[in-house]
N, C-alpha and C positions, 0 to 999 in steps of 0.2 A: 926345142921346147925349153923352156928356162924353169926358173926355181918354182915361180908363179905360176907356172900350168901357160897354157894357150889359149893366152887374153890380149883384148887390143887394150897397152894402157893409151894409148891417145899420144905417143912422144914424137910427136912434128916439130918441123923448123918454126912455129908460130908459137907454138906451146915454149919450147926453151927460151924462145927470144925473149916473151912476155914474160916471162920465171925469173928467167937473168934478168932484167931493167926492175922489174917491181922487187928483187933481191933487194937489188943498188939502193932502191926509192928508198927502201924499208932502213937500209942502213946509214943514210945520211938523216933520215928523220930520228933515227935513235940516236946518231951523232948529234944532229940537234938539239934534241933535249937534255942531252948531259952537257951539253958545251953552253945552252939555251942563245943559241943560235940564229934569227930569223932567215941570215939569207940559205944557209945551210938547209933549216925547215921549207925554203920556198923550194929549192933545188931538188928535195927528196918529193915535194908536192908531183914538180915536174917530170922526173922521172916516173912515177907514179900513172901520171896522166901520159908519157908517155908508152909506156908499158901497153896498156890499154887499145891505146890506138894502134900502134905496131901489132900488136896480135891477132886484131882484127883485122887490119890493112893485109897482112899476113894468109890469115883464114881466106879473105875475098880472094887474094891471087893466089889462089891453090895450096898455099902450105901448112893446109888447117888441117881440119879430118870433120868429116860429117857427123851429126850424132848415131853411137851406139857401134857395134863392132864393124869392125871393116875383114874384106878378106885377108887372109893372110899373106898374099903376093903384094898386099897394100899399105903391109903395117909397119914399113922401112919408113924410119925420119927421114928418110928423103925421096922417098915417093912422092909425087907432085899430083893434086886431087885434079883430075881434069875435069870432073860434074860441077866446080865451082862455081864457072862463069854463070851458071842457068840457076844455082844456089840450091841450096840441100833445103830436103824437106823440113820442118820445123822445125828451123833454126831463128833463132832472133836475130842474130848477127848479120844473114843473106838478107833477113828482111827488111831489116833497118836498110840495110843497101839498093831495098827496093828489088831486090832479086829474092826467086822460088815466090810461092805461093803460103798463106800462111793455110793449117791444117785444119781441114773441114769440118763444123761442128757435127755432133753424132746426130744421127736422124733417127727419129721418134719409133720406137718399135712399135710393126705393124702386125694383123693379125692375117692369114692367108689370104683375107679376100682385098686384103690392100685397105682396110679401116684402122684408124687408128688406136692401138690398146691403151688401156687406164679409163679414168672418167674425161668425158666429154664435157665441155664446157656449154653451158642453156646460153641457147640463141634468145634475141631479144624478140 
């Protein structure tokens, strides 16, 4: 157990990768602006946008983490997610990839006999 108690922070190989490249992004863009630089500001743009797409790319082949705690046999940064390929449940990122299913809207609460509660809407 560490200082923080026993919590998943999320610290995967996609998580550092994306942190370190958007670091870099960050710090040629501040280079830029004090040097007022464009190609420098385009290079931190890049970085940036690279960032981005690495950590996604990342997430998709297993080196993400799903939302919300994971086991603890699972919360090593180098545990590799095997449920990737089939994509976590309400993730935007599996979705955008066209993978998992997005999350089911809530269905209307009913009253025991299967009618629906609140006011009914008048038929024409």
């Amino acid at each position: 157990m560490s200082v923080h108690g026993d919590v998943d922070l999320g610290h995967t190989v996609a998580g550092w990768t994306g942190t370190a490249l958007a670091a870099l992004g960050c710090t040629a863009l501040g280079a830029a602006v004090c040097l007022v630089s464009a190609p420098l500001a385009g290079l931190g743009a890049a970085l940036l946008a690279a960032a981005a797409l690495a950590t996604w790319l990342l997430h998709l082949a297993g080196w993400g983490k799903p939302s919300g705690p994971r086991p603890a046999a699972a919360r090593d940064w180098r545990v590799r997610d095997a449920a990737a390929a089939a994509g976590h449940p309400d993730c935007l990122g599996c979705r955008l990839a066209g993978r998992g299913t997005p999350a089911a809207p809530p269905s209307p609460a009913r009253t025991a006999d299967g009618a629906p509660k609140g006011p009914v809407p008048a038929r024409a």
